[in-house]
C-alpha positions as a Python dict, from the first residue, in 0.01 Angstrom:
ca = {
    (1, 'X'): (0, 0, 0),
    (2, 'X'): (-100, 101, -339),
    (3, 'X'): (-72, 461, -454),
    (4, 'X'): (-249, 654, -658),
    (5, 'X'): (-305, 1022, -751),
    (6, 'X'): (-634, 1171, -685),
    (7, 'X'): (-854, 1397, -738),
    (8, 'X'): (-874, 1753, -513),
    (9, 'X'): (-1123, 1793, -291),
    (10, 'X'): (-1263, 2043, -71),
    (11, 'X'): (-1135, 2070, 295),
    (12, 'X'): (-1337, 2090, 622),
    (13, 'X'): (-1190, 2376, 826),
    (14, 'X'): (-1359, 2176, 1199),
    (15, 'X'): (-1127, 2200, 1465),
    (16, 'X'): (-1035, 2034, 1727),
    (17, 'X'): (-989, 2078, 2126),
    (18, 'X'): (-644, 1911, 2173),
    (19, 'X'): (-536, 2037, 1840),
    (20, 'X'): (-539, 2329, 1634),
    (21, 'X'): (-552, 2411, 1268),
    (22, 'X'): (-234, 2542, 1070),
    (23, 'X'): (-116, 2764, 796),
    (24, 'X'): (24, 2599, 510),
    (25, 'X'): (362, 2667, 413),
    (26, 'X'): (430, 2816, 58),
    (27, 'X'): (339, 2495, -135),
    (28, 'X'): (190, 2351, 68),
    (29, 'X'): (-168, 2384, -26),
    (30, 'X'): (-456, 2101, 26),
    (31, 'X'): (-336, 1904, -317),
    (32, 'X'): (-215, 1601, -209),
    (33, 'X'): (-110, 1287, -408),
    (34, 'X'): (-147, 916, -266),
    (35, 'X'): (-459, 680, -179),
    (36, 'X'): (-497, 614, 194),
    (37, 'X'): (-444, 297, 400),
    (38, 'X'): (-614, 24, 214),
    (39, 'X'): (-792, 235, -12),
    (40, 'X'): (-1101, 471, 103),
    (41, 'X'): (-1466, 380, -24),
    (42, 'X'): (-1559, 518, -317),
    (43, 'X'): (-1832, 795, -325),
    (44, 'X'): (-1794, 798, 122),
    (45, 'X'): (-1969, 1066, 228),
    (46, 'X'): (-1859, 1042, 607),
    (47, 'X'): (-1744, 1355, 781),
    (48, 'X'): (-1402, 1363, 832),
    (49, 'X'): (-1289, 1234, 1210),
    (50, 'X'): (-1621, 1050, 1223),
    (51, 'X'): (-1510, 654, 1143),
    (52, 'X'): (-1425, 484, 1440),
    (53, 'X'): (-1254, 209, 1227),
    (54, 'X'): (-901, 154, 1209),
    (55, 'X'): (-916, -90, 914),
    (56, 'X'): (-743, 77, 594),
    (57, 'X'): (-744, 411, 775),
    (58, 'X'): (-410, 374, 967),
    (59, 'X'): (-47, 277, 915),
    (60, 'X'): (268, 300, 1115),
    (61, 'X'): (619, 218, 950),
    (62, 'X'): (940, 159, 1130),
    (63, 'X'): (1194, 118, 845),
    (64, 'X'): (1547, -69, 969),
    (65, 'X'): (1872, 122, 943),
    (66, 'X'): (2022, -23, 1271),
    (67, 'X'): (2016, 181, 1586),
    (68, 'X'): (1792, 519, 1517),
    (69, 'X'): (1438, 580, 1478),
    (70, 'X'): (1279, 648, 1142),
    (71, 'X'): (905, 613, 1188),
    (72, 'X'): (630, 689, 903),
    (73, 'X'): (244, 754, 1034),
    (74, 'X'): (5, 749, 743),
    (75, 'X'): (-374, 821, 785),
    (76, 'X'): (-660, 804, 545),
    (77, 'X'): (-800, 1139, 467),
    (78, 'X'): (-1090, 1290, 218),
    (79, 'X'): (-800, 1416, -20),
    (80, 'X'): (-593, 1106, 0),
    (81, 'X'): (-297, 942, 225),
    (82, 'X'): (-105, 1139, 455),
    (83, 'X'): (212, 1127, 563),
    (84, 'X'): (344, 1151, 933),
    (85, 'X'): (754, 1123, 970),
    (86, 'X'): (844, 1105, 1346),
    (87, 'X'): (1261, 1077, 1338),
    (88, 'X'): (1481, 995, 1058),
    (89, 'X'): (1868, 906, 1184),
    (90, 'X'): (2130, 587, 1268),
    (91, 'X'): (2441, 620, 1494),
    (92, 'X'): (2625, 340, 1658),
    (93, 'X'): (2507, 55, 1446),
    (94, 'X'): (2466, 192, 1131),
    (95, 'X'): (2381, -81, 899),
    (96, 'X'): (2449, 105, 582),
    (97, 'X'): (2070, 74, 485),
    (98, 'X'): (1966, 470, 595),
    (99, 'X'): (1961, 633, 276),
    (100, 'X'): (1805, 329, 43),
    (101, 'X'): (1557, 371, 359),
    (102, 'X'): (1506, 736, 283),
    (103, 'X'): (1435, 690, -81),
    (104, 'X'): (1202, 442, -4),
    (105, 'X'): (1020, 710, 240),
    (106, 'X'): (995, 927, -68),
    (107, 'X'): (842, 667, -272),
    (108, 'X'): (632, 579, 18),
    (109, 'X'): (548, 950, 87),
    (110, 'X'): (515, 1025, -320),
    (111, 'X'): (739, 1315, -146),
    (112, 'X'): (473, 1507, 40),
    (113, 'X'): (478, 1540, 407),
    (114, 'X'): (205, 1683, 605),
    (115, 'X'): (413, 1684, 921),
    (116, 'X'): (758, 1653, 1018),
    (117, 'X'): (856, 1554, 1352),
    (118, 'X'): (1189, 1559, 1524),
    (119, 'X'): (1177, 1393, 1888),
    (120, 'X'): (1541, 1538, 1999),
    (121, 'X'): (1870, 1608, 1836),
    (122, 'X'): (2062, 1291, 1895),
    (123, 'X'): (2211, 1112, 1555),
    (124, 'X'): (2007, 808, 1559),
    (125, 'X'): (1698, 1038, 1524),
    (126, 'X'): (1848, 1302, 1289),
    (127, 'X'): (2121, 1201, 1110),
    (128, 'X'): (1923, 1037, 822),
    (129, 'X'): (1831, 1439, 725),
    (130, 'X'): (2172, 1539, 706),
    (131, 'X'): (2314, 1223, 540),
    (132, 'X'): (2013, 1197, 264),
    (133, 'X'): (2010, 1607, 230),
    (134, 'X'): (1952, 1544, -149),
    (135, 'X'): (1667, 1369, -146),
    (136, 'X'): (1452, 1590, 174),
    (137, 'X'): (1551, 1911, -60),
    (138, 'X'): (1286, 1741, -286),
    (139, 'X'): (1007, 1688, -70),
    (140, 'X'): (746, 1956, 44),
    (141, 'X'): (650, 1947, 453),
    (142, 'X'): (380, 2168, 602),
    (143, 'X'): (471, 2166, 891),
    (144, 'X'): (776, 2117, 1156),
    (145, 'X'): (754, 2013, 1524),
    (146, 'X'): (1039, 2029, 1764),
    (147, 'X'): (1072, 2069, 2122),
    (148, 'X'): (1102, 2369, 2309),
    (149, 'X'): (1516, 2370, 2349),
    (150, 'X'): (1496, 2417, 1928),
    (151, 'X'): (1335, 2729, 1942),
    (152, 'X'): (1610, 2991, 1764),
    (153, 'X'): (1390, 3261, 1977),
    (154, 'X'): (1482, 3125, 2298),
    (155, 'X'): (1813, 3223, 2421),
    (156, 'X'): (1861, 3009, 2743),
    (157, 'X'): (1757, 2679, 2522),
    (158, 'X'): (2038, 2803, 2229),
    (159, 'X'): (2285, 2847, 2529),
    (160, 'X'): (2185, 2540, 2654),
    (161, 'X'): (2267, 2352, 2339),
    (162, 'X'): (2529, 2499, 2243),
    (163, 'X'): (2713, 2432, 2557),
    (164, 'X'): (2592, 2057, 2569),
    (165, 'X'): (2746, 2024, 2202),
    (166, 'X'): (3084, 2195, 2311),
    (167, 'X'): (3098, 1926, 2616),
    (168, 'X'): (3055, 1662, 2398),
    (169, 'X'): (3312, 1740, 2228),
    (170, 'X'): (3535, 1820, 2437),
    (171, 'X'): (3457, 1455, 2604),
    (172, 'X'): (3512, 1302, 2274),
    (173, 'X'): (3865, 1447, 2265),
    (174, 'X'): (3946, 1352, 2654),
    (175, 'X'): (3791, 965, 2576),
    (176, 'X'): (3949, 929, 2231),
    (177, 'X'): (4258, 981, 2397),
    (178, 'X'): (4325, 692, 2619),
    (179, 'X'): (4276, 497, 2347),
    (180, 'X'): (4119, 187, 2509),
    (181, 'X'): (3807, -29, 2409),
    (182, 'X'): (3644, 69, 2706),
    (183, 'X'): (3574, 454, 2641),
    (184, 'X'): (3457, 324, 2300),
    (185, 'X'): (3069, 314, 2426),
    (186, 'X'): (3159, 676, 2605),
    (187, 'X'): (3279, 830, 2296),
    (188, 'X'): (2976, 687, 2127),
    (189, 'X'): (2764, 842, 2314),
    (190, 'X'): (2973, 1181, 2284),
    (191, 'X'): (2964, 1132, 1921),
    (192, 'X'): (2537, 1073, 1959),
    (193, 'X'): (2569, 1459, 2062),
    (194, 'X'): (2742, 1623, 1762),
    (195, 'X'): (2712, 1314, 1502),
    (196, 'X'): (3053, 1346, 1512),
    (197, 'X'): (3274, 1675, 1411),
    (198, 'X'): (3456, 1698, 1110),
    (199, 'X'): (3810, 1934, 1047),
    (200, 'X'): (3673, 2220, 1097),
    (201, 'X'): (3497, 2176, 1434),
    (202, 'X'): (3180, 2152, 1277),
    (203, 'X'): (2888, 1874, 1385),
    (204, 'X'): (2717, 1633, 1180),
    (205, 'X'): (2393, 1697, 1323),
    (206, 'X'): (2412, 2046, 1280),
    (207, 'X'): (2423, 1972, 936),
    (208, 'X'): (2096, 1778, 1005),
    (209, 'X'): (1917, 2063, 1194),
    (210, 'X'): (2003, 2288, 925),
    (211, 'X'): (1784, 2047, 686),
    (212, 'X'): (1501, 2028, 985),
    (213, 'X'): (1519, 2416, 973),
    (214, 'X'): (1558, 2535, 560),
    (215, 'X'): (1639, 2201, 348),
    (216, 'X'): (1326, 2104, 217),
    (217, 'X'): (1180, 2151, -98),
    (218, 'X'): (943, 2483, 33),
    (219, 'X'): (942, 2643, 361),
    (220, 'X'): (719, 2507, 611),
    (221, 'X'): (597, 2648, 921),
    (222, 'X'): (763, 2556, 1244),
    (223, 'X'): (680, 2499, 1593),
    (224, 'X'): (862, 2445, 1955),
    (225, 'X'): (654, 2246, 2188),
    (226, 'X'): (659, 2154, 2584),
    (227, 'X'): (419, 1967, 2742),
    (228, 'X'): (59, 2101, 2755),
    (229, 'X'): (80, 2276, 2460),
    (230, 'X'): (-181, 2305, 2268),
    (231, 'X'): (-84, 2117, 1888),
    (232, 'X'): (-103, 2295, 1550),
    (233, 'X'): (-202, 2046, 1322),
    (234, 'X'): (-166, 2112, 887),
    (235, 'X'): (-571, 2104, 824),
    (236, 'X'): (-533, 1756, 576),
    (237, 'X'): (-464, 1615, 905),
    (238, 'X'): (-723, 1796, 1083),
    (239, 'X'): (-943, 1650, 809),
    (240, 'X'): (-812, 1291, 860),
    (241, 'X'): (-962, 1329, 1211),
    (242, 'X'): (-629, 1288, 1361),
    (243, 'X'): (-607, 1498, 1687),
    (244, 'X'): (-241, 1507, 1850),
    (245, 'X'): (-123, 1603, 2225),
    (246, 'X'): (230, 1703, 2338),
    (247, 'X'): (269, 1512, 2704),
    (248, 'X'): (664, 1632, 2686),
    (249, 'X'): (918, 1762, 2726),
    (250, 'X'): (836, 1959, 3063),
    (251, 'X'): (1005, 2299, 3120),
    (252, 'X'): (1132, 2227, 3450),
    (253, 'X'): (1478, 2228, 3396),
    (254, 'X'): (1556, 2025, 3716),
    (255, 'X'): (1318, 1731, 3593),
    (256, 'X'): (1497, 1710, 3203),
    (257, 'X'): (1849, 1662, 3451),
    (258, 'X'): (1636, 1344, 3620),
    (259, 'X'): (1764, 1025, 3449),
    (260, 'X'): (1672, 781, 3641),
    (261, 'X'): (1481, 623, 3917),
    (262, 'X'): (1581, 250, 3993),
    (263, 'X'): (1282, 137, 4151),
    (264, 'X'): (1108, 238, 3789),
    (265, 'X'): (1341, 15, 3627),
    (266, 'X'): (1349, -310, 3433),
    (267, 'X'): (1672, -445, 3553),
    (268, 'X'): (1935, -744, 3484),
    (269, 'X'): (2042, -772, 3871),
    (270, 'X'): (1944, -629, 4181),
    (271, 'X'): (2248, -534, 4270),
    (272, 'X'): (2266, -223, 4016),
    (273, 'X'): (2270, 81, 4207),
    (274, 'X'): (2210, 440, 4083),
    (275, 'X'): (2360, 649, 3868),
    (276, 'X'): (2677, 794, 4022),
    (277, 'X'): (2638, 1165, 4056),
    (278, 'X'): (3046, 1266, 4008),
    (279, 'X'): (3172, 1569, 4127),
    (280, 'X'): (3540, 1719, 4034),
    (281, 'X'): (3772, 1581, 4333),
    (282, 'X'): (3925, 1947, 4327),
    (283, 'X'): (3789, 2354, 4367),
    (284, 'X'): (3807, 2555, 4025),
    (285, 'X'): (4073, 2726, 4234),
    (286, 'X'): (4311, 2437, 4181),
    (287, 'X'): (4248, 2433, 3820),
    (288, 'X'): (4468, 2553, 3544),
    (289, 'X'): (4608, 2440, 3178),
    (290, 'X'): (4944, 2381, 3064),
    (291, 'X'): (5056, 2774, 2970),
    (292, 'X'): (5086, 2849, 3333),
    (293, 'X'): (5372, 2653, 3378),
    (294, 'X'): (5733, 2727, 3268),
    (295, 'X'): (5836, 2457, 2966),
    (296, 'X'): (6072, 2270, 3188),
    (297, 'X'): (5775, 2127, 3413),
    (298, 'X'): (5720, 1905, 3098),
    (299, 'X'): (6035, 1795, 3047),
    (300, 'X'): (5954, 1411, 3184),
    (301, 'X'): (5600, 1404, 3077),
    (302, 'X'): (5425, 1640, 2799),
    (303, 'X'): (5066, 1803, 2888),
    (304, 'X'): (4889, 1525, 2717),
    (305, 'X'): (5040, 1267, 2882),
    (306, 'X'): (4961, 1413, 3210),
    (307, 'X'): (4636, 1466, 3119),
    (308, 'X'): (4591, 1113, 3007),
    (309, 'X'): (4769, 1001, 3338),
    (310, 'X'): (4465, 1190, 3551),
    (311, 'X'): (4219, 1105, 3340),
    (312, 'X'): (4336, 724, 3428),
    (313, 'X'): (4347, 793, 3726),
    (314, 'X'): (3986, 909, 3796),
    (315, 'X'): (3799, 675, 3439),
    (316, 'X'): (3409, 716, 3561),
    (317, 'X'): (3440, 1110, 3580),
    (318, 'X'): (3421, 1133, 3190),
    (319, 'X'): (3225, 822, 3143),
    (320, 'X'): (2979, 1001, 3382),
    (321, 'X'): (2959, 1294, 3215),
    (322, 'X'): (2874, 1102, 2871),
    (323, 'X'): (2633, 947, 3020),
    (324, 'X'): (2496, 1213, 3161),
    (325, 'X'): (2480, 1454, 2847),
    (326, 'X'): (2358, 1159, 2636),
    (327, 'X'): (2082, 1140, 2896),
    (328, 'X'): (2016, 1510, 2932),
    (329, 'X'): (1949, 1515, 2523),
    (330, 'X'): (1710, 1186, 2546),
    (331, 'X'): (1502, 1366, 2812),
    (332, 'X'): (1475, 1681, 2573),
    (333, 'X'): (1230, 1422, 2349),
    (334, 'X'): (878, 1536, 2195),
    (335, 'X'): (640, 1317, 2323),
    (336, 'X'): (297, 1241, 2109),
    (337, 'X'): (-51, 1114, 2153),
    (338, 'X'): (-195, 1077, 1870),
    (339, 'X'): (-548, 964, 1798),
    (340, 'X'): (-741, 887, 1458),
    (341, 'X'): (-938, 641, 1354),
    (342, 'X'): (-1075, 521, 1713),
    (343, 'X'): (-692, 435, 1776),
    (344, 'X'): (-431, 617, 2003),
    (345, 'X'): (-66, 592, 1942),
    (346, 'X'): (189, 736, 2171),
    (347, 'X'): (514, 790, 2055),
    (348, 'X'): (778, 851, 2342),
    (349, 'X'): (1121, 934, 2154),
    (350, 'X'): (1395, 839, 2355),
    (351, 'X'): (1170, 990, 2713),
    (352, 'X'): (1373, 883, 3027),
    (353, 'X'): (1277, 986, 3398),
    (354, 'X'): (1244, 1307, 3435),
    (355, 'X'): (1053, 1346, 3132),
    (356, 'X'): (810, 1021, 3233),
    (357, 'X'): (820, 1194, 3577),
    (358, 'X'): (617, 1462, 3445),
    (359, 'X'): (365, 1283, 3267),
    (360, 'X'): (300, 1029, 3525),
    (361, 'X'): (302, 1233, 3844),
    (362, 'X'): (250, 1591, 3697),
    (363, 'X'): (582, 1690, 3839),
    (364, 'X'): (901, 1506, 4055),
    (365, 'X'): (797, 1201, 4196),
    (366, 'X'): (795, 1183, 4590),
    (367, 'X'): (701, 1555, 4665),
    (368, 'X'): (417, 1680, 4779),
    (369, 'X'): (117, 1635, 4480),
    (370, 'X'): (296, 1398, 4336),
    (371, 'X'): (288, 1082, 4489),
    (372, 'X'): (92, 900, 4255),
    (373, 'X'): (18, 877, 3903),
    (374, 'X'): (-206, 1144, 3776),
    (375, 'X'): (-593, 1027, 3696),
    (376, 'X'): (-498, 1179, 3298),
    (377, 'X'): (-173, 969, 3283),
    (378, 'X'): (-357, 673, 3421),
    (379, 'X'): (-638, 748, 3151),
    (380, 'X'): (-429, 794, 2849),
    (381, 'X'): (-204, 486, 2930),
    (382, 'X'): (-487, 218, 2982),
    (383, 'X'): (-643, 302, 2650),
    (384, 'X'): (-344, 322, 2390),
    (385, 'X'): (-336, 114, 2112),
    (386, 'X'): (36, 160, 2045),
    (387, 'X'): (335, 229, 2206),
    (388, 'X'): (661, 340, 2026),
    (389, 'X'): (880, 145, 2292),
    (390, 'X'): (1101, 490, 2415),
    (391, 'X'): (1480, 480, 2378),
    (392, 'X'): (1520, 130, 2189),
    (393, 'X'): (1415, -18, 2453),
    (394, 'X'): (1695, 69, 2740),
    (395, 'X'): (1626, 28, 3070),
    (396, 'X'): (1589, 352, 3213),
    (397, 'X'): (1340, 484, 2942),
    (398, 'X'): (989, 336, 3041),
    (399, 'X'): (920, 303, 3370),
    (400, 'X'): (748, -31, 3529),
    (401, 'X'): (429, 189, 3608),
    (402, 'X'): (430, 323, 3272),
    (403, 'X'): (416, -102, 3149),
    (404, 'X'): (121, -190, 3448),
    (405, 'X'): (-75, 103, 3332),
    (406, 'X'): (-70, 49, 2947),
    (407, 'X'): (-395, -177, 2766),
    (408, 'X'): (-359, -503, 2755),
    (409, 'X'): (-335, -611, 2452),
    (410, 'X'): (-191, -262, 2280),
    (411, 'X'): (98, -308, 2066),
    (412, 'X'): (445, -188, 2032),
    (413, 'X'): (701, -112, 1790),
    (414, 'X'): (1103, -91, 1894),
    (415, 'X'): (1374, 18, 1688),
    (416, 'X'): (1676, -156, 1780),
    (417, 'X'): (1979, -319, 1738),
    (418, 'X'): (2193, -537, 1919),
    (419, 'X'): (2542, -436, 2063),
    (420, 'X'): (2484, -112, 2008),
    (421, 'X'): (2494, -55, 2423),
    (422, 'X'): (2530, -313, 2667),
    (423, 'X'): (2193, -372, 2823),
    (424, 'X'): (2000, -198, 2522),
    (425, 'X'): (1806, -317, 2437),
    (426, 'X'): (1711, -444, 2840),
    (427, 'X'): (1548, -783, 2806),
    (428, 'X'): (1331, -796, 3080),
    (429, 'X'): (1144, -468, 2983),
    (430, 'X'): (1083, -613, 2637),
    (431, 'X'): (931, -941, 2829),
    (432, 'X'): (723, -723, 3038),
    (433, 'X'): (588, -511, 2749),
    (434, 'X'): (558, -772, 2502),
    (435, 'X'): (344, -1007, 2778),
    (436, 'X'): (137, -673, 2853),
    (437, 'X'): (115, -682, 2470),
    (438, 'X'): (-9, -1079, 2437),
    (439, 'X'): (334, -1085, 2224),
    (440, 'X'): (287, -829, 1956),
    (441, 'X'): (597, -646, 2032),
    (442, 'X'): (756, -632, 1706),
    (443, 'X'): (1157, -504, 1665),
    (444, 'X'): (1353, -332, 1365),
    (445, 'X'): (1574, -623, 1356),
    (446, 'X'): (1305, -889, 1320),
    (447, 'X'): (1335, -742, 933),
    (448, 'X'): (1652, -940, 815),
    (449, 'X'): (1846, -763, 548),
    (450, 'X'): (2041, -1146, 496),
    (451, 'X'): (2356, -1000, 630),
    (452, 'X'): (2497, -1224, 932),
    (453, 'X'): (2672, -933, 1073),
    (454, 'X'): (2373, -757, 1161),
    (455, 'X'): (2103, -996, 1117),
    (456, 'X'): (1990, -1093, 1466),
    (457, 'X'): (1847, -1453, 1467),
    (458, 'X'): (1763, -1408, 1874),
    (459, 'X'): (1506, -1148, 1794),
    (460, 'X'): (1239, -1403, 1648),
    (461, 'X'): (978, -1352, 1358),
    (462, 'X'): (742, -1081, 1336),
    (463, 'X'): (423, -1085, 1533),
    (464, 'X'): (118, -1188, 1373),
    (465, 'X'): (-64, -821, 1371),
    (466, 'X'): (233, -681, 1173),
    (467, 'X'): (371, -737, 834),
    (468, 'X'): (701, -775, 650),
    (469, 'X'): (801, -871, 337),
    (470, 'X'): (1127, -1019, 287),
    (471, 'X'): (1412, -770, 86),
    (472, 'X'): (1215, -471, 255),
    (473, 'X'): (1345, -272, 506),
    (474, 'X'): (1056, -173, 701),
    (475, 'X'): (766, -364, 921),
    (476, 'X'): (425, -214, 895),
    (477, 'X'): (135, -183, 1155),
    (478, 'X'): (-187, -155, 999),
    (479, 'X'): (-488, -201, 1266),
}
């Protein structure tokens, strides 16, 4: 896409139902550099919002760094291109491509962002702000979405966080300690968490969030969404006729602890069963720590080593609880309709169950009200034009009636990367989406980077309705 600077216009101040306009931050007022999506007629006089076609109006970037989403949305407006980036972050396969992917972004972005969005805290969709800090420091946003457990004004979301951050790692510790390649995908996910704590106790991602909060270039405005609330869009986007709607996360605290429901699930073998739910096999009356014992109790085995010993001795009870903090953070996810240019586009971050559950049946699945999926989800499904394919495409993170309900013919983007996880990404859910798509499911690692170790030659070429150029590291979407 070529760009250009242009010349300022004048902004419409029309609002919208689903979405509402915002206040700039400090800089950012309605100058804006960059030529839209294949260029915008010269001399249009067309209300903005009013073209119904896609062509040279719309693009959607996934750029490759391995296993993390870093998406770019750019829409054609009156003033120019603008710039949409939904996640930025690697963990587990990090290909060593994220920042050269970051400066491209700039480039791409001529480092103005209309909107920032981060999905959830995990690494591999923040990580890229904390790692590239230098370069987002230069780049004005107008405006930050987040979802509601982000909010520095809510006290039972901070508590919440911090205590899942302290368990992780704590379970990084406890796994790193039996030294064994199988609590290698455990402490991964541990590690997915905090991004990984350095000396001084302190996480990676926080690091991240602190960017997300007060590292770029001017201060934008920020906002804490759950589902049904109403969007506050910068008012270039307005403009653009892009209208947005927040379908997650909900606020019922006992649907973000819902990870999975087997019968929605895309699976290798029928045999899987569910998720074990592991309890302690003793009281917190029969718990203690090594001080209240007198030194000679360790005189045949030190504390660690009896820790390691019970921790043997019981191996899914801190796999499960990996699992199931990983989990809790990927249900936390923003999730986005968008619509512009007579095209929707629903990006579901890393969305499991519960968070599905609430879209889909308007509350927990089974119960009374909510035994089948809601006339809105069913609407909003069967006319997407795009799917973000939720959690790199694991099992557990869109559900078969999600799949039956989408267009036929949408298409899909996944962000992915072998042997990250076993099972991720789950083969038979990308067979099932891509023949709901007629094939145009297109993956991050269909880019090659010409390095054999990552390189996957099983994921096949690019569809047809997306393009890549060889030596870049990102596959576009351009209706």
């Amino acid at each position: 896409m070529a760009v250009k600077k242009t010349k300022k216009s004048k902004s419409q101040s029309k609002s919208h139902p689903k979405s509402s306009p915002a206040k700039k931050g400090k800089t950012g007022g309605s100058k804006t550099h960059g030529k839209p999506p294949g260029g915008a007629a010269p001399g249009s006089t067309a209300a903005p919002g009013a073209t119904t076609d896609a062509k040279g109006k719309l693009r959607v970037r996934m750029y490759r760094v391995g296993f993390g989403d870093f998406f770019m949305l750019t829409v054609a407006a009156p003033s120019g291109a603008k710039h949409i980036l939904i996640d930025c972050g690697v963990h587990a396969k990090d290909i060593g491509t994220i920042h050269d992917a970051v400066a491209q972004m700039q480039k791409d972005c001529d480092s103005k962002l209309s909107l920032v969005i981060m999905t959830h805290r995990h690494a591999d969709h923040i990580s890229g702000f904390g790692k590239c800090s230098e370069i987002f420091s230069q780049i004005t946003v107008d405006r930050v979405w987040m979802p509601w457990f982000e909010d520095p004004a809510n006290h039972t979301a901070t508590a919440f966080q911090a205590g899942l951050t302290a368990l992780a790692g704590r379970l990084t510790m406890r796994l790193a300690a039996r030294n064994d390649p199988e609590s290698e995908r455990f402490i991964s996910m541990a590690d997915n968490i905090t991004g990984g704590l350095n000396a001084a106790g302190v996480s990676a991602n926080q690091k991240a969030l602190d960017v997300l909060q007060k590292g770029f270039k001017n201060k934008p405005e920020h906002d804490y969404y759950k589902a049904g609330d109403p969007a506050k869009l910068p008012q270039d986007l307005i403009d653009a006729g892009l209208t947005a709607q927040i379908l997650g996360p909900p606020i019922d605290a006992s649907l973000i602890s819902q990870m999975s429901n087997k019968s929605q699930q895309y699976l290798a073998e029928a045999a899987e069963t569910d998720d074990a739910q592991v309890k302690p096999p003793f009281s917190d009356a029969f718990r203690t720590d090594a001080k209240a014992y007198p030194a000679a109790a360790f005189t045949f085995y030190k504390p660690d080593d009896i820790t390691k010993l019970v921790d043997e001795s019981q191996p899914d009870v801190l796999a499960a609880k990996a699992q199931g903090a990983d989990n809790t953070l990927n249900n936390q996810s923003l999730v986005v309709l968008f619509s512009v240019a007579g095209k929707k586009l629903l990006f579901a971050g890393d969305a499991q169950w519960g968070n599905w559950e609430n879209f889909l049946y308007g509350g927990r699945y089974g119960t009374p009200g909510h035994m089948e999926m809601t006339k809105t989800a069913a609407d909003i499904l069967g006319e997407i034009d795009f799917y973000k394919v939720g959690h790199h495409g694991s099992t557990n993170a869109t559900p078969k009636g999600a799949v039956a309900a989408m267009k036929h013919g949408c298409v899909g983007m996944c962000s992915t990367q072998m042997l990250a996880y076993p099972g991720v990404p789950r083969d038979q859910l990308l067979a099932a989406l891509s023949d709901r798509m007629d094939g145009q499911l297109a993956r991050s690692d269909q880019a090659a980077i010409n390095d054999a170790k990552w390189d996957n030659p099983n994921a096949g070429p690019v569809p047809s309705r997306f393009k890549h150029t060889g030596g870049t590291l990102y596959i576009d979407y351009e209706p």
